[in-house]
N, C-alpha and C positions, 0 to 999 in steps of 0.2 A: 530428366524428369523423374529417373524411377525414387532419387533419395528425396523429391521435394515436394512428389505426389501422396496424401496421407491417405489410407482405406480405414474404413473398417469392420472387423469382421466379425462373425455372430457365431454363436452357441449357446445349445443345450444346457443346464446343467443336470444333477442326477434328478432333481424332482420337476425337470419339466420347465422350468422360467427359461428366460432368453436373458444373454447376456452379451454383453456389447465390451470390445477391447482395439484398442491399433493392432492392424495388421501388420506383420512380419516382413522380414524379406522369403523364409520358409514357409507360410502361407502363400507365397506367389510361383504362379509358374509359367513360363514362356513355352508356348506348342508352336511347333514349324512342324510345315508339309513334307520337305524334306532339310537334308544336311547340306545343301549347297549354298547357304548364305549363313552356314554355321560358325565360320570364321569373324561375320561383322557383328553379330552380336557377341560372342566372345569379347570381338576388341573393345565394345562399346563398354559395355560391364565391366570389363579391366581400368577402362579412361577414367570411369563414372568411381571406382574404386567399388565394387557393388559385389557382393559374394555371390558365387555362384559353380551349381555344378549341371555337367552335363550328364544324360542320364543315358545307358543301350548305348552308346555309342558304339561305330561297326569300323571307326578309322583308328583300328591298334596300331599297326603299321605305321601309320604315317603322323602318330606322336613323335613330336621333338622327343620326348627323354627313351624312347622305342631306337629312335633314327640314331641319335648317343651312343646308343648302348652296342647297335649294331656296328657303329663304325671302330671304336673298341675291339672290340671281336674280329671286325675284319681285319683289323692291322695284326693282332697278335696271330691273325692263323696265316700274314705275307706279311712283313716285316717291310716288302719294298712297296704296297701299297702307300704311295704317297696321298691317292687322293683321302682313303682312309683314315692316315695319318692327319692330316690337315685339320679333317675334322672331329678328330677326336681331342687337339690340343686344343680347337677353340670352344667345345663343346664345354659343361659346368664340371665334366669328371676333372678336367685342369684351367681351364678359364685363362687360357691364354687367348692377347689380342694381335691382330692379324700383324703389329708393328715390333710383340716381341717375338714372334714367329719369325718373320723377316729378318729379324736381329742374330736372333740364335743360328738359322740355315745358312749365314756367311760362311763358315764352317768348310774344311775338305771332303769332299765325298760324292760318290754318286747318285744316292739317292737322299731325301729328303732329311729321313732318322740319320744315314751316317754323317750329314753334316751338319745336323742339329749336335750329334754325341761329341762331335769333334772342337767346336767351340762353342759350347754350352753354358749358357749362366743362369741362376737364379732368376725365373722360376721354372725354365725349361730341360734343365738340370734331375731338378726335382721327378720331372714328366718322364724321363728318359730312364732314370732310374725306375721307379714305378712301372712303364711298361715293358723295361728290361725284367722285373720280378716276379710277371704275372705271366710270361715268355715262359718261365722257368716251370711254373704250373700250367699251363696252357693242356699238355699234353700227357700233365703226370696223375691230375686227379678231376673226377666227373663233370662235365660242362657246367651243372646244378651248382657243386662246388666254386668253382670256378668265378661261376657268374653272383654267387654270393660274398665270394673273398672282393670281389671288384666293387662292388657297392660297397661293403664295409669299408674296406679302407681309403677309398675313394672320398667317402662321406656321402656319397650320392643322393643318400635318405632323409639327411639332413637338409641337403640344398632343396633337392623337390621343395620337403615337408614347410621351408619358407617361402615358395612362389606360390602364385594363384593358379587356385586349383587343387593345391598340395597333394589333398587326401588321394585324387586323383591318380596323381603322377608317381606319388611312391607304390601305389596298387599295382599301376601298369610295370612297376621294376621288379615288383613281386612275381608279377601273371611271367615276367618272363624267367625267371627264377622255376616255377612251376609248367611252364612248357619244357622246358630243358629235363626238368624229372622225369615229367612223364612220358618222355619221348627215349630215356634212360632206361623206363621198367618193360621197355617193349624189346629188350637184348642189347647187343653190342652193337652203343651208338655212342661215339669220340667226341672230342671236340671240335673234328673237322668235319662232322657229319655238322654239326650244329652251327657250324660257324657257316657254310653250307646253306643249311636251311632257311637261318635267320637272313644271309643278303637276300636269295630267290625270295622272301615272303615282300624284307624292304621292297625289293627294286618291284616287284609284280603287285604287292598292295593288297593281297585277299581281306574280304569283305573280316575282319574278326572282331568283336567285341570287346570294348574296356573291358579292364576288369570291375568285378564288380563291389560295391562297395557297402559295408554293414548302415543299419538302419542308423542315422545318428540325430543329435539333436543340434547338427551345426546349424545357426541362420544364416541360409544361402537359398537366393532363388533357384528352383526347378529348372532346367531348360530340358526338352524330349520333343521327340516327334507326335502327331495328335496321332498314330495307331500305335504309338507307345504309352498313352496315356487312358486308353479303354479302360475302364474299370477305376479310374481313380477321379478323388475331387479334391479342388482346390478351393480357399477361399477367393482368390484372386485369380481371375487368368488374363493374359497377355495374350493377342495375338499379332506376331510382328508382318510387315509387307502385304499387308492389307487389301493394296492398291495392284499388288504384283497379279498380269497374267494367268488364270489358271486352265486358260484353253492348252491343247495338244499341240505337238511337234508337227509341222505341215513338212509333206515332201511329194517327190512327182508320183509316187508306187504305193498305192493302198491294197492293204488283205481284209476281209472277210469271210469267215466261214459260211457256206453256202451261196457266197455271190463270186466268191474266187480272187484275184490276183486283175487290179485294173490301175493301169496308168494313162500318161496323156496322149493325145493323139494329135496324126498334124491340124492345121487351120491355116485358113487363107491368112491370116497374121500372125502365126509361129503356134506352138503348143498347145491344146487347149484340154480341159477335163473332160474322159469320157462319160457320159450317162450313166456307167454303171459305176465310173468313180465319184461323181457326184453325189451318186445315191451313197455310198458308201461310207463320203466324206459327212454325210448328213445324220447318219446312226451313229458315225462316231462320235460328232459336236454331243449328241444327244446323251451318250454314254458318256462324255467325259464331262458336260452338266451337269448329270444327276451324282456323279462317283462325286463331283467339289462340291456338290448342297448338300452330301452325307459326308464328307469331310469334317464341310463347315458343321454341322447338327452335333457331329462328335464333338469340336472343338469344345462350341459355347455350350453344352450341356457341362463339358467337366466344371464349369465355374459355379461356387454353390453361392456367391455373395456378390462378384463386381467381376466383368468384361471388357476389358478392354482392345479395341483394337488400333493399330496403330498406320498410317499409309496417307498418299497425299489424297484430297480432295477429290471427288470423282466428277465428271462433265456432269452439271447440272441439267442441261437439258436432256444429255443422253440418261437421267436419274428417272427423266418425267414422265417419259415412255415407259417404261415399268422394271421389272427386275430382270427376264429378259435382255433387253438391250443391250447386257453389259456382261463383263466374263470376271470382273473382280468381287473381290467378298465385301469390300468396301461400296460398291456400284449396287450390289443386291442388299448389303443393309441399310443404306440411305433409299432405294425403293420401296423396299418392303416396309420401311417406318415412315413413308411418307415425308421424309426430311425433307425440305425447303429450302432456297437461301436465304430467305429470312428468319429461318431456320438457325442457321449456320449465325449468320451476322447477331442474332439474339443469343449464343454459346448453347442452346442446347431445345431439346422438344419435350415436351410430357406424350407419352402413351398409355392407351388402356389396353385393356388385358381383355380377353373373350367372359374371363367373370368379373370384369369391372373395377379390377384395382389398376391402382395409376402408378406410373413409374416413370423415373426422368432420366432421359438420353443424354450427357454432356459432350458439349464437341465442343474442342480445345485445340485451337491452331495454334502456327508459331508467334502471331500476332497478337494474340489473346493470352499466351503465356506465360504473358511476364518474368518468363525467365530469358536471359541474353544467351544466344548459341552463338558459340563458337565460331569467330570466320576459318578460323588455324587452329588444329585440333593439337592434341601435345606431342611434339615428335616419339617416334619411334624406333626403337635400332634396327639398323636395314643390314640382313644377314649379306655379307660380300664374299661369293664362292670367290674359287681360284681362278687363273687365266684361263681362254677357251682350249681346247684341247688342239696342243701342237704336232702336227705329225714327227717333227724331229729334237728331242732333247726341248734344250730351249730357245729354240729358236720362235719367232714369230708365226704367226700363221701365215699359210700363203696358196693362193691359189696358184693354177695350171701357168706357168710360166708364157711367154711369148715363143711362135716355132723359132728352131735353132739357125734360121736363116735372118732373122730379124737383128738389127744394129743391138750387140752386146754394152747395155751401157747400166750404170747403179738404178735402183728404183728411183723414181722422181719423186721428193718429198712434198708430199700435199701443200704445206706452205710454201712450198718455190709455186704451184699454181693460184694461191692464192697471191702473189707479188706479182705475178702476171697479169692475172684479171684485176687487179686492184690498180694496174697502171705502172708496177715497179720498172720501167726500161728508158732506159736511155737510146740519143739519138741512131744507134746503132740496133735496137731493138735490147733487150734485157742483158742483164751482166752476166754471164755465165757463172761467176762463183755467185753474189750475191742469188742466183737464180736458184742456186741447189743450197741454200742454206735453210736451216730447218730451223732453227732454235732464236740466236740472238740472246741466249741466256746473258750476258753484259748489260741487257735492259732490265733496269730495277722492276718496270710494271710487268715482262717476263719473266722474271723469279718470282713474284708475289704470285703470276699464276700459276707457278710450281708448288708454290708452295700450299696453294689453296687446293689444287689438285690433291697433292699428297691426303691431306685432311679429307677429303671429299672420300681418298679412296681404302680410309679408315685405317690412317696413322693417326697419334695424337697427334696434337697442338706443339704440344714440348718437342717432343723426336721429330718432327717436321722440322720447324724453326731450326733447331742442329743441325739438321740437316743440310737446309739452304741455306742455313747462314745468316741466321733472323735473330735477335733476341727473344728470347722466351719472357717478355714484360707481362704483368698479367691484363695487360690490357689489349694488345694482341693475341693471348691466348684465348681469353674471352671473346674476340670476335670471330673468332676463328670459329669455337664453337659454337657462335650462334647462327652461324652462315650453315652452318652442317646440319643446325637443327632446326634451321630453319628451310632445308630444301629438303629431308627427312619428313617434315612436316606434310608435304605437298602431299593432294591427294593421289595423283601417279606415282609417286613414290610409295604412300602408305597402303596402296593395294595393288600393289607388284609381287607379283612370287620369287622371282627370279633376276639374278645382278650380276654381272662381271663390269672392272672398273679396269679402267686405262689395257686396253684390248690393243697389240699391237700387229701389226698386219703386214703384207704384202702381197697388192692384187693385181691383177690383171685389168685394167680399166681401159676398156676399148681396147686400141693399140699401144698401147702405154703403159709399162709397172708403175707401180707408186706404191709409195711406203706411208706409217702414219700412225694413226696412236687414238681409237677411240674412245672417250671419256669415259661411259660407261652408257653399257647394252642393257636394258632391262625387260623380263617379259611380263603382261599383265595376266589379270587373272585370267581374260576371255581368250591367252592363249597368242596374244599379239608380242610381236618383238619392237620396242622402240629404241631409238638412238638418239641419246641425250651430250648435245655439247655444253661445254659450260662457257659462261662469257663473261669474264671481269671485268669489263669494260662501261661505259656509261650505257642503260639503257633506252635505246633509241623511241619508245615509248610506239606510236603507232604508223611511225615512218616503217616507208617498204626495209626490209632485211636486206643488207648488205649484200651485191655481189658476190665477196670471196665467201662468204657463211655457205650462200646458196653452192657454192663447187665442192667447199668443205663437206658439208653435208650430203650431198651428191656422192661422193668418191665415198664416204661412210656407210652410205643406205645400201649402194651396191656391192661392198665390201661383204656386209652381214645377207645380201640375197645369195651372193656366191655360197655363203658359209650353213645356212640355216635353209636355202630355198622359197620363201617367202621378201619380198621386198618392205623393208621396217618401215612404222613412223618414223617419224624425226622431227625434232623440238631443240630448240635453243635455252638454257638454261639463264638467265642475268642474277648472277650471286649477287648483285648490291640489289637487287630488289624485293629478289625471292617469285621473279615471276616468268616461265612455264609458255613458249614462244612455239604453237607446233607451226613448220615449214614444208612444205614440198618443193624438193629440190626438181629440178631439169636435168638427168641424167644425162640422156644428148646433149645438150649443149654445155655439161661440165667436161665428156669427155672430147669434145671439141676444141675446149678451151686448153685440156690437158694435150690435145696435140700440139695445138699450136707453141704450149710452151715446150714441148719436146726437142722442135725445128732447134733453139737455138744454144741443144748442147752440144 
């Protein structure tokens, strides 16, 4: 809405007339309470193609081109740092992709760089040479230096300066260019002091400030916090999440000063609040009301012309009871204007003013907007780290073995129990080799799901195909890629922080090892782990989930509790649909099933 909503905005001139003109995108500015839903408005404004910058920002640290720069640095101050390394080839200083990566480290060697050096080609070649160069000055001249020769010839200022945000991101390359100085003028401090400093900052994340950025005349909307914006006015202000909560954090243990330290107490029906924590609980509501109705007064005073706030609908009844009732900013200003749902359904209210001038409320649903939203917002590239962390070389992961008195025999491969549960045995009960077969790659519809795997786990289209043995037609390349952009798309997918793909394992499951290969592990923002299969197969639409899925899945969820300590979601993926199947497996009774197929090897 923000390109196809028009304002407009008013001023002075020098002798006093009022003058009227379209408002800006630089006239507008977006205030949040805090930075924790500072990432959806970013993306939205990127989607909508919309200029914009952030203003105070306290997350240096945990800038992409910050996190870059640091990984850089950490390879040349350990050379065997692989994880390092990883991400400094796929980062923009070389803009390698995870398939020439993979291509390149066929290579002899132990670690990652000596068998990238070893059989190395265009353009990782290139990479190798380069961080071989900066090796050679790593240690010969000032970290400041150092970290400026890397940019320049890097181009690195260049690439920001053409993403969103640019002005930004080249500043933030600067500010660390200028810590390294002056971290220089304070005596003898190396480049392993700094290379030192810079991972403790990444990996701990202290609160530190963008840099900041001169007064300019770009059009790009404002985005700040409303106690970042005390003192300043806008023609336009935005208020986004409206709707969102602004009551406090509940937990069993309240303080107050002068009433002390009060939690719950027993009750004939488990826990209950004591009297003094009630009272307690009751000054706080009150205190945390009055700090969000001066929040809110900060907000909509910065706006000198148009207000907007943005958030869903608020309970209409709970509206009628008064502004009380309700703990949103959206709930307290449909009370306090008396908004109605006739209201609502006529798009908008008139008010008057204490000295009697009149002004109009407009309320603008999805319905009344006549503009079409999005079912499937436009994919996104989904950042894919490395495998999860193997305790030995490369081998698979693996939990605590079976005791050493237990029958020594191969892990059980997850699809030998799903041929079990699926019926695969003959009169004698299951075939012992067909029991331990994993693959069946000879099945054309089994390579294509190799092959869509690969894709999934961010090789191309082309290097895939070669791979399996596909032709690269462009009409298979193209579906290829719309299968990839089209589960990219998905909202679990596009507000996910965290990815590993084709995770290979061996675990201990009940009484049973088993082996296995999950598609990929993803965590959400709220800090949850899911485990996502994918299924090429026909979508069964609203019929129960397959038996074997449910084991499959089962031996997967418990794989990642051993691994992570937390027991994941788990969802079934249908690539011909693009549709997002979450499951709960029966753990018990998968490893059940897995004994049973054990009996007949």
């Amino acid at each position: 809405m923000a390109r196809r909503q028009t304002k407009t905005a008013y001023g002075k001139g020098a002798g006093g007339e009022w003058s009227e003109r379209p408002a800006t995108f630089k006239d507008c500015a977006v205030l949040i309470e805090t930075r924790s839903r500072l990432h959806l408005i970013e993306d939205a404004f990127r989607r909508a193609g919309v200029p914009y910058r952030v203003h105070g920002g306290t997350a240096f640290y945990e800038r992409q081109e910050v996190r870059d720069c640091a990984a850089v640095i950490a390879f040349l101050a350990d050379n065997a740092d692989d994880i390092a390394l990883y991400g400094a080839l796929r980062s923009p200083f070389f803009g390698l992709s995870d398939a020439e990566i993979f291509r390149a480290a066929e290579g002899r060697g132990r670690g990652l760089f000596s068998r990238i050096k070893t059989d190395a080609t265009d353009p990782a070649a290139d990479a190798c040479r380069m961080l071989e160069r900066w090796q050679t000055y790593a240690r010969r001249e000032p970290p400041s230096a150092l970290v400026t020769r890397i940019f320049r010839e890097s181009g690195m200022y260049a690439v920001c300066a053409g993403q969103n945000n640019g002005d930004q991101k080249t500043a933030n390359l600067r500010k660390i260019t200028a810590i390294a100085r002056s971290r220089e003028s304070t005596g003898c401090y190396g480049f392993d002091d700094f290379a030192a400093d810079l991972r403790q900052a990444v990996r701990d994340a202290p609160k530190e400030e963008d840099a900041p950025l001169p007064a300019a005349e770009e059009d790009a909307v404002s985005v700040m916090t409303v106690h970042a914006s005390k003192g300043l006015e806008f023609p336009v202000v935005v208020l986004p999440f409206a709707n969102a909560d602004s009551g406090g954090r509940k937990n069993g243990m309240v303080f107050e000063e002068g009433l002390g330290l009060a939690t719950k107490i027993p009750g004939p029906d488990g826990p209950v609040d004591a009297p003094i924590s009630l009272l307690i609980q009751h000054r706080r509501k009150q205190k945390e009301a009055a700090e969000a109705r001066r929040l809110f007064y900060v907000a909509v005073t910065r706006a000198r012309d148009h207000i907007l706030l943005s958030g869903t609908l608020p309970d209409m009844e709970m509206v009628a009871l008064g502004p009380d009732a309700g703990k949103t900013r959206m709930h307290r200003t449909f009370a306090a204007l008396g908004i109605t749902p006739d209201a609502v359904e006529a798009g908008g209210v008139t008010c008057t003013t204490p000295d009697k001038r009149k002004w109009r409320v407009t309320i603008t649903t999805a319905e009344t907007s006549g503009i079409a939203v999005e079912d499937t917002p436009p994919p996104v590239p989904v950042a894919i780290t490395g495998p999860l962390p193997a305790a030995g070389g490369e081998a698979p992961w693996t939990t605590p073995p079976l005791p050493a008195a237990a029958p020594s025999h191969p892990p059980l491969p997850v699809t030998a129990i799903h041929r079990y549960a699926s019926g695969g045995k003959g009169a004698e009960g299951p075939d012992p080799v067909h029991l331990l077969q994993s693959g069946g790659r000879d099945n054309p519809a089994a390579r294509e799901g190799d092959l869509l795997h690969a894709v999934f786990a961010g090789m191309t289209p082309t290097r895939a195909c070669a791979i399996h043995g596909f032709p690269a037609d462009a009409t298979r390349v193209a579906a290829l890629e719309a299968a990839y952009q089209q589960f990219c798309s998905h909202p679990l997918i596009r507000e996910s922080t965290w990815h590993q793909c084709e995770v290979s394992f061996v675990h201990r499951f009940g009484d049973v090892m088993v082996r296995g290969a999950i598609d990929r592990i993803i965590r959400t923002a709220d800090a949850r782990y899911v485990v996502i299969d994918y299924k090429t197969g026909p979508d069964p639409g609203e019929s129960p989930c397959r038996e074997d899925y449910l084991i499959q899945l089962a031996v997967y969820a418990d794989a990642v509790r051993a691994l992570t300590g937390v027991v994941p979601d788990t969802c079934l993926y249908y690539t011909g649909t693009g549709r997002m199947v979450p499951i709960t497996p029966d753990i018990p009774a998968a490893q059940a099933a897995a004994a049973e197929a054990e009996k007949y090897r």
